[in-house]
C-alpha positions in Angstrom: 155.6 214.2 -31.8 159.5 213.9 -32.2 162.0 211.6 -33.1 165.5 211.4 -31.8 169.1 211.1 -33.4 171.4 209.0 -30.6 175.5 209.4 -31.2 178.1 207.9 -29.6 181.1 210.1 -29.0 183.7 207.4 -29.4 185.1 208.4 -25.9 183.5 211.6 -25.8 180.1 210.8 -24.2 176.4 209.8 -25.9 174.5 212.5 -28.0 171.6 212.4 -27.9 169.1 215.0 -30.4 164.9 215.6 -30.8 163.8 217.0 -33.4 159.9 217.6 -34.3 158.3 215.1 -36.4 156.7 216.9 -39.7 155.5 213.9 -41.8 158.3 213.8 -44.1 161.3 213.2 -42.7 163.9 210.3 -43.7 167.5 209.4 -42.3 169.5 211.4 -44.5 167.6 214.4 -43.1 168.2 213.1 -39.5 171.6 212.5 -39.7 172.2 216.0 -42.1 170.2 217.9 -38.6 172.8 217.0 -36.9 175.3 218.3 -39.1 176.4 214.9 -40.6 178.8 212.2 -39.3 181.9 212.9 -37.8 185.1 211.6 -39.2 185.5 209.0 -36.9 181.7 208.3 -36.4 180.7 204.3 -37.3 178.7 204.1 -40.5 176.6 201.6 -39.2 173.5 203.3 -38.7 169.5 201.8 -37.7 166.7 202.9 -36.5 164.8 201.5 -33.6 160.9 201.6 -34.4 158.9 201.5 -31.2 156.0 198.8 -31.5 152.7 200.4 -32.3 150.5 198.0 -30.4 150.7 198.1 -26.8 153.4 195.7 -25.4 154.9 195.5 -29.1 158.4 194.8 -29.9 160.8 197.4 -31.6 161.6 197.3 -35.1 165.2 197.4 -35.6 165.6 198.5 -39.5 169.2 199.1 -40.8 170.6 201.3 -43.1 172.8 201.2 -45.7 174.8 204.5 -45.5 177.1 204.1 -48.8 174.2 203.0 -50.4 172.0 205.9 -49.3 175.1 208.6 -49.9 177.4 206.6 -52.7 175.1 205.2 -54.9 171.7 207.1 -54.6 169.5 204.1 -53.6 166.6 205.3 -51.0 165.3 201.4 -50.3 167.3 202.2 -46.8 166.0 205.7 -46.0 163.5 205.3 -43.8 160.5 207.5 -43.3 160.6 208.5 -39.7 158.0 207.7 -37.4 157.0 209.8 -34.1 159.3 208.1 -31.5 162.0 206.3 -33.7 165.3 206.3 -32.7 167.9 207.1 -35.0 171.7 205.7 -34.0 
């Protein structure tokens, strides 16, 4: 069971990362797997949550970044799932 951290290069090609799911994983550990964000990387993060039930809809959940790193507030830091998507 993994998830997956997707970058975009801004003109350097898509990234994209797996790493193993463990049970207690949240974005600020995806994002700080990959070594953080890049100077010029967008702060505008999500995750895409695969539907659970066969033929279900994603969950598209967004995060606050400066909330998350400025201000200390977790409301945005998503527990990762197996299969979510982190961009």
């Amino acid at each position: 069971k993994h998830y997956y951290v997707i970058t975009q290069g801004a003109g350097t090609g898509d990234g994209v990362f797996r790493f193993p799911v463990t049970g207690n994983e949240t974005v600020l550990d995806a994002i700080s797997q990959i070594e953080g964000l890049g100077p010029v990387s967008s702060k505008r993060i999500w995750v895409a949550r695969p539907g659970r039930s066969r033929g279900g809809c994603d969950q598209l959940l967004d995060v606050d970044w400066n909330g998350i790193t400025q201000y200390g507030n977790t409301c945005t830091n998503y527990q990762l799932m197996p299969g979510d998507r982190v961009y």
